[in-house]
N, C-alpha and C positions, 0 to 999 in steps of 0.2 A: 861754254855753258851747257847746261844740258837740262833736262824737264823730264820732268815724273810722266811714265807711262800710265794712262787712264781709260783704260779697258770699257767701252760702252757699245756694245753691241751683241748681242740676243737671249733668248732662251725663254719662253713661257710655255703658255697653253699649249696640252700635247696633244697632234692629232696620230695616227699610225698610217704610212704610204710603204704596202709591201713591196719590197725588190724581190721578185725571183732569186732564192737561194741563198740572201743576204743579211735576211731579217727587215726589220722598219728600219723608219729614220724620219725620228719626232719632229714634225714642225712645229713651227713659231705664231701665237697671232701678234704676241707685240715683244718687242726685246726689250733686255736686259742686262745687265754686267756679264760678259765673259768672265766663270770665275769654275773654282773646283767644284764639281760636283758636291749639293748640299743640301737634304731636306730638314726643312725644320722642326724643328721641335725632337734634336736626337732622342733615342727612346733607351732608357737600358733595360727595359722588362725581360727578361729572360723566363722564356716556358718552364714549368716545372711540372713533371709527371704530374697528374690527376687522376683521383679514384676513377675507376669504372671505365677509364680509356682506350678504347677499342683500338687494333696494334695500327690503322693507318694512322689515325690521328696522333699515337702514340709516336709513330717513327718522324710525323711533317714537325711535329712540337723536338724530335730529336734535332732538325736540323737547321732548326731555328737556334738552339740551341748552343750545336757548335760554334756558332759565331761570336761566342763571349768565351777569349781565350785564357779569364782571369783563373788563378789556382788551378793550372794544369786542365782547365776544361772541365773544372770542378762541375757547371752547372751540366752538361752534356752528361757526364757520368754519369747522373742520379738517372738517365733513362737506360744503363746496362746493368748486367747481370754483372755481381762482382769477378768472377771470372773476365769476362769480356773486359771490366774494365781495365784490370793487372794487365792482360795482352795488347791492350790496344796504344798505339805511337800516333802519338797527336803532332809531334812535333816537325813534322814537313810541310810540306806545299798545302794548299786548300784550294779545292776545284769550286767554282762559284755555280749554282744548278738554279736554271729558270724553266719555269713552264714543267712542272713535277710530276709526272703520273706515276702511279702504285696499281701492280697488279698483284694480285692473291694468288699461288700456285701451287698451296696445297696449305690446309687449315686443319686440325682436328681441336679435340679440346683443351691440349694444355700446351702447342707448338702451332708457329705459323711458320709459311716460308715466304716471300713475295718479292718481287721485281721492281725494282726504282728505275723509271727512266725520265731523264731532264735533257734539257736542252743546253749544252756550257755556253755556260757565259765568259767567264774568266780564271785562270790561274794564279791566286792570291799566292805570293811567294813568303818565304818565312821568316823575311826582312821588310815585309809591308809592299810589296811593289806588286802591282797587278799589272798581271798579261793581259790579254785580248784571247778570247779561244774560241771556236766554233763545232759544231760536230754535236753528237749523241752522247750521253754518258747513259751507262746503263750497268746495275750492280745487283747482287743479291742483299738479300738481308732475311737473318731467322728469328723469330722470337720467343719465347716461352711464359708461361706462367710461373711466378714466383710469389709468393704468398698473395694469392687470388688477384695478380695485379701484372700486368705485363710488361715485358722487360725486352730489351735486346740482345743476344745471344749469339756468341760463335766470334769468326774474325769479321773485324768490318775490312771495307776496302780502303787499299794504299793511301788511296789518297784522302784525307777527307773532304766532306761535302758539306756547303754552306747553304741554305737555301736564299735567294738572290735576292730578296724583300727586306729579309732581316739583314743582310749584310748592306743595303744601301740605308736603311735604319738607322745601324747602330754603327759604321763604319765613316770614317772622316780621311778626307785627303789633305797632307801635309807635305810640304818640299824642305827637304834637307838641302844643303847646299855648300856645293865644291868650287874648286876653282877650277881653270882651264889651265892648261899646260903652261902658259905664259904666267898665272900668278894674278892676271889683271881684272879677270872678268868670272861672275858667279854662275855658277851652270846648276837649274835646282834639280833635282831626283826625288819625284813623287814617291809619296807611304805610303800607304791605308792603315791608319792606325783605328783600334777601336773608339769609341766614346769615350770621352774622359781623358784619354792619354794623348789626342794629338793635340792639346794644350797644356799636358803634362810638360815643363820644362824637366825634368830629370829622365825625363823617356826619350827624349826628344835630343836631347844634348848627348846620352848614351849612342843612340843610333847613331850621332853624327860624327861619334869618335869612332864608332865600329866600322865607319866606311863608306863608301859608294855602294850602289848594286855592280851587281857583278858586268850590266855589259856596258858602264861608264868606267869600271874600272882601269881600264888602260887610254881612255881617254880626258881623266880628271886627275888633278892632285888635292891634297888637303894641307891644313897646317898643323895638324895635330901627326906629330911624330910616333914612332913605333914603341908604344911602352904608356901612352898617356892616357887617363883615366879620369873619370870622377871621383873628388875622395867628398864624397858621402852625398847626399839628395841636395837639388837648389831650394836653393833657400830662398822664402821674402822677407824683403827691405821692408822694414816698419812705416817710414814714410811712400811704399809702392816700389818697383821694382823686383831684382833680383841677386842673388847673390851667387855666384860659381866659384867653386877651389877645384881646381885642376891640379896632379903631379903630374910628373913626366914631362914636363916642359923646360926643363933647367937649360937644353943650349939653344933656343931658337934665338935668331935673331929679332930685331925690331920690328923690320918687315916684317918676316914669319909669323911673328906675334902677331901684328895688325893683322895678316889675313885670318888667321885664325880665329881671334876676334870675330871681325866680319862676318865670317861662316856661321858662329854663335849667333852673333848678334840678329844677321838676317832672316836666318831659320828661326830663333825666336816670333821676332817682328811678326814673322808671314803667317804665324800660329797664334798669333793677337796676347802673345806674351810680352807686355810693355816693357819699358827701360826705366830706371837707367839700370844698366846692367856691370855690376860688380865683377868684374873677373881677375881670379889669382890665381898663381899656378907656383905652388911649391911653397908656401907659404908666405909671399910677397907680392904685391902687383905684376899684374902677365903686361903691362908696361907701367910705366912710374908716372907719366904723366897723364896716364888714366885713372889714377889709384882710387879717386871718388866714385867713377863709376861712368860708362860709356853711353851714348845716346848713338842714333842712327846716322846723326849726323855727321860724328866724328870718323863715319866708315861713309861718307853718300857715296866715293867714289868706287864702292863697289855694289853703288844699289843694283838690286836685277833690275830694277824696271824703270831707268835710266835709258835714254837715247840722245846722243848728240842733236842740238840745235841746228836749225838749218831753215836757209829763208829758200832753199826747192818745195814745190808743194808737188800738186797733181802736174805729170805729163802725159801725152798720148800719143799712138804712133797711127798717122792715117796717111793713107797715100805712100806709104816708105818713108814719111817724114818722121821726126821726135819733134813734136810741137810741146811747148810751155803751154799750159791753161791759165787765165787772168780772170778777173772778175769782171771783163767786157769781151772775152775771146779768146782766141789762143794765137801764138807766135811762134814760129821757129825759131829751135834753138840754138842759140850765136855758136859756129863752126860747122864742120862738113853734116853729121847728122839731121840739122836743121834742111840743111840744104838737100839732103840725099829725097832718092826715091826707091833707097834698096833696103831700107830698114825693117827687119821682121819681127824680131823683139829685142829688149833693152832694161838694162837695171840700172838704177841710182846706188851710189853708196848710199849709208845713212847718214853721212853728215852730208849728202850731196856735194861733196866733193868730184867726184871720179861718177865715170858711166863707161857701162861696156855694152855692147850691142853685137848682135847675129845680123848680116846684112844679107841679101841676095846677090849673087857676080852674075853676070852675062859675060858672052864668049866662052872659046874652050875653056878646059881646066876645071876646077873645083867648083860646086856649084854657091858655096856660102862661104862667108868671113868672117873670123871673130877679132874683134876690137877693141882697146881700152885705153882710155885716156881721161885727162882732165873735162868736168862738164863744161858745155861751153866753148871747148877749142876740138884741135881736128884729132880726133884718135888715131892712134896707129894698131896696123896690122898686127897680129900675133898669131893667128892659125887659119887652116883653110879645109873646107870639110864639101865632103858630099851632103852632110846634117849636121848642124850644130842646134842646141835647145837654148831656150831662156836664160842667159846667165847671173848667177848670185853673188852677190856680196859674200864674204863669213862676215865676222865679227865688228871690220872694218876696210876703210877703202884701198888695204893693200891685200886682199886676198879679192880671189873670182873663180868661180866653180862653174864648170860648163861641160856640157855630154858632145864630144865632135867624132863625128861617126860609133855613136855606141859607147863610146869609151868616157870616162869621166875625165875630166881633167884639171889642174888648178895653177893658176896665175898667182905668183907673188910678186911682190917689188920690197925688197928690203934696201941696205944702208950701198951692196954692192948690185944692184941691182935690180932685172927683173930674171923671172923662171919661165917655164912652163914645162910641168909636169903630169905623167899620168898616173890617176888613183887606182891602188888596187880594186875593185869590184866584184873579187870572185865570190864572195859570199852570198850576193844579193841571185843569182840564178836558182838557188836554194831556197827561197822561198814563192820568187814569183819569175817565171820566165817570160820574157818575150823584151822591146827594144826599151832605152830608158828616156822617156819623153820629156822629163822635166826634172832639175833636182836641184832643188831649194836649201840652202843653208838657212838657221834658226840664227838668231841675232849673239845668242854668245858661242857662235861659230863649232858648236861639240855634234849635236845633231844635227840628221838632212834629213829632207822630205822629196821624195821619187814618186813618180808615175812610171808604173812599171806595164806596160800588158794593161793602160789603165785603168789600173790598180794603185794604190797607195801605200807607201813604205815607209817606215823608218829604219835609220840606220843612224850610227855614233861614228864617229871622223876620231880615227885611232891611231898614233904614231907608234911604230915600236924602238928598241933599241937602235938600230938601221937608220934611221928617221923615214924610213919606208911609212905612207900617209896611206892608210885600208879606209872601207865602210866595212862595218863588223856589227855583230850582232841586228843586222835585218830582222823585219817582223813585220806584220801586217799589222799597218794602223790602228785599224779600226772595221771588221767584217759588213758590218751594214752597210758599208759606201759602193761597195761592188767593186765592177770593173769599166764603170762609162766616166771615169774621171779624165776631167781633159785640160784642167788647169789651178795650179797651189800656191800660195806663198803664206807666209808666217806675218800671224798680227803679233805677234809678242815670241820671249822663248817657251813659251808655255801654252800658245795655242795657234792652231794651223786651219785656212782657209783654202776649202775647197771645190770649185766649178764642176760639176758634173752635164753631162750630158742626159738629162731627164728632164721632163716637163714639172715633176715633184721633185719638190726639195733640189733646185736647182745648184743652190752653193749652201752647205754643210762648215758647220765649225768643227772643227777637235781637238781636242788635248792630248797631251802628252801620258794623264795619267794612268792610261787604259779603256777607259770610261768611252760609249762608241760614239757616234757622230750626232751630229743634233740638228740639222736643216732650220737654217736661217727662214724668217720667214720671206715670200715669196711675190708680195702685193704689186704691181705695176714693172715685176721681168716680164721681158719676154723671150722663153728660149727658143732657142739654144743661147746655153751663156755660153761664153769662149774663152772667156780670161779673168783672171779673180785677182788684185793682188789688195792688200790691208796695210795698214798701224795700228795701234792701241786702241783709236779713234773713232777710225773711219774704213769699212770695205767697200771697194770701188767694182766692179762688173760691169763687162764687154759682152752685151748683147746681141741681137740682131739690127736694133735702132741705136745704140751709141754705150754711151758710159752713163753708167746710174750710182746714186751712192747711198749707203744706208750706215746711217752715225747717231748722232742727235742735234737738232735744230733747237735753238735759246735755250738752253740747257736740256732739253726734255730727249729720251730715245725718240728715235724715226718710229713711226708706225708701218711704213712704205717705202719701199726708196725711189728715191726722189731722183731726175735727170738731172746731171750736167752740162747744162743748153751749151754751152762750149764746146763740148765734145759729144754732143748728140750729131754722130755720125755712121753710118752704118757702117761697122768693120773696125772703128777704133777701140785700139787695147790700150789700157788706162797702164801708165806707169809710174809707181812712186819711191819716193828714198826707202 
């Protein structure tokens, strides 16, 4: 069995807590649904030159502007000079610019010249995927008069510029969706699409056929083959729904087909594009026993937001024990970890199946041991380290990813056994150096989340032709979390929970979509937090007095979180499937 993931935990009223060199990071006074980034009441008003407008107000209305990419940047145009606008290539990247100041650096009566400098925000790619960026941008720009009314003039720069109000305005985040190598599980891939089109099914179903981004590319497959298209815009079903004609589909299998399907279907769904959903390809049913038309249901089994059933709840590690939590106290857990007093951290799969654990050795030799086995009974040995970190499930309870001295590494068990192999890593020096403290796999097993230097990363889990298994395409989270992060794990594949070492904004949620960190609210921690780990639910926090949780109680969000008198112990790290 398995159960819908139901996302209940933060985001409201924003207050500003500066980090030194990092930017804020918005607290909370009461939470909310973990969801994409969304203000309401999208806006499409696009600025339009006005008489008598003096060239600053003239240039901040220009980049307002760009951020409506409809008919070539039609609206953005009307503020250049037709020259400028022949010359000017809209069609790359867009730097996202907060905090905008203009300076004047030479005026006279019928030319300006003047200095934009903003603060980046983000790298809006030119398949909808925003980066994370930090740093100074700083540009020229000239203007002129043109029939008694001013204009933009000359070349703009490379790249263009959004300004970051209008883009959080008029811009919506939507997940596409691939499969994982195996075929089994959906991995999504945030947009940013503008207003109006990240509900656009025919925008939306083009992009999906166009592909991954570029740094899931060699960590995702799709079922749409090399040649297949839309032949012509979707259509609505008269009684609701939608209609899809695919070509290029003539040899896929039934499988193939279904996943394909899926990907349609789900990506729709997540974009509140209903069903049922018509799909053909080549001018007959893209399967036959679909031919009326597909609902979500006929795919659950590749809902994203699916998690294996499991009667493990909260455990906790005190004393080197792994105790069970109960609704009268806690027990140890039946086999050696129950019993141990070396236990330093531990993961549950997610069907709680299997646990693996970091223990402490005394005597010569190796000072740690990494462990895995069924929950419950005695683990066995697998490696032995001077440091080993918290180790992670992937996608299920035959993979485990763990750092033993520095090095990453990963536990299989398949049909001829078990492995133990090491991940390539050399990319991740490249953005953040120093030891890797933690590193988290996301539940459809494609991304990881590191403490690097802590610091916070993400990386994509990339096989090549070899079947040599990289992290590739490293990046910096999220710039506003710093570098006092000391503990991660994934409430969902779409969003990540993070302990920081600060009195403010102690544990930070984030997304995958770019969008920066957002500080949980804070009411009854007390730091130093030490360990953070989530589900969809509930995040759990290791303080200096015990484990606290912050969820929602009879149906309603937490306001505060609340103790786990069971595990209200000083030093106990909460752990869950």
């Amino acid at each position: 069995m398995t159960r819908s993931r139901l996302i209940v935990v933060t985001i409201l009223a924003i207050v500003g807590a500066f980090l030194a060199g990092c930017g804020s990071i918005p607290n909370n006074s009461s939470p909310q649904p973990i969801k994409s980034f969304e203000r309401e009441g999208a806006t499409d008003e696009v600025p339009v030159p006005e008489r008598d407008m003096d060239p600053e107000s003239l240039v901040r209305a220009f980049l307002k502007a760009t951020a409506a990419p409809e008919n070539g940047h039609r609206a953005a145009r009307r503020f250049l000079t037709r020259t400028s606008s022949q010359q000017w290539d809209d069609g790359g990247d867009a730097a996202i610019v907060d905090e905008i100041s203009i300076f004047i650096d030479q005026r006279d009566e019928d030319s300006v010249r003047m200095r934009l400098i903003g603060d980046s925000y983000g790298t809006l790619r030119s398949d909808g995927q925003l980066v994370p960026a930090t740093g100074r941008i700083e540009t020229a720009i000239s203007l002129v008069l043109v029939a008694d009314q001013w204009r933009i003039d000359g070349p703009l720069p490379d790249e263009m510029l959004i300004d970051r109000d209008q883009f959080e305005a008029s811009y919506r985040a939507v997940s596409l969706y691939y499969t994982d190598r195996t075929g089994r599980r959906l991995v999504p891939d945030p947009r940013w699409l503008y207003a109006g089109q990240n509900n656009d099914p025919t925008a939306l179903v083009n992009l999906l056929i166009a592909g991954p981004s570029a740094d899931l590319a060699s960590a995702v497959a799709t079922g749409f083959p090399e040649g297949a298209a839309l032949r012509g815009p979707v259509a609505p079903l008269a009684g609701g729904g939608v209609r899809i004609e695919l070509t290029g589909v003539t040899t896929q299998s039934v499988r193939d087909r279904t996943v394909l399907a899926a990907q349609i279907i789900w990506t729709l769904a997540g974009a509140n594009v209903p069903g049922p959903y018509v799909i053909n390809a080549d001018g007959g049913a893209l399967v036959a026993e679909r031919a009326s038309g597909w609902q979500t249901t006929d795919v659950k089994a590749f809902d994203p937001t699916l998690i294996p059933a499991t009667d493990v709840g909260l455990n906790i590690i005190t004393g080197g024990s792994l105790l069970a939590v109960t609704n009268t106290g806690t027990v140890p857990v039946a086999g050696s970890l129950g019993a141990s007093r070396a236990v330093a951290s531990a993961s549950i799969s997610p069907d709680g199946r299997r646990v693996a654990a970091a223990l402490n050795r005394v005597g010569p030799g190796p000072r740690m041991e990494f462990m895995v086995g069924d929950y419950g009974t005695n683990p066995t040995q697998v490696s032995t380290g001077a440091s080993i970190t918290r180790p992670s499930f992937g996608g299920d309870a035959d993979t485990v990813w763990v750092v033993v001295d520095g090095r990453p590494m990963r536990w299989t068990r398949d049909a001829d056994g078990t492995s133990m192999a090491e991940v390539n890593a050399a990319a991740i020096p490249a953005v953040a150096r120093g030891p890797i403290n933690e590193l988290q796999v996301a539940p459809d097993g494609v991304r990881v989340a590191l403490l690097v230097g802590g610091q916070v990363l993400f990386a994509v889990v990339s096989t090549n032709a070899d079947g040599e298994v990289s992290l590739t395409s490293p990046r910096i989270a999220a710039y506003n979390i710093g570098n006092r992060a000391v503990s991660l794990d994934w409430a969902s594949p779409t969003t990540l929970m993070v302990a920081r070492e600060a009195p403010e904004s102690p544990v930070v949620q984030l997304s995958i979509n770019g969008t920066p960190a957002v500080g949980l609210l804070s009411g009854n921690l007390s730091p130093p937090v030490r360990a953070v780990v989530a589900n969809p639910t509930t995040v759990y926090a290791g303080d200096q007095r015990g484990v606290l949780r912050l969820g929602s109680t009879n149906g309603q969000p937490d306001q505060y979180w609340t103790e786990v008198e069971p595990a209200m112990t000083p030093g106990a790290i909460p752990v869950l499937p």
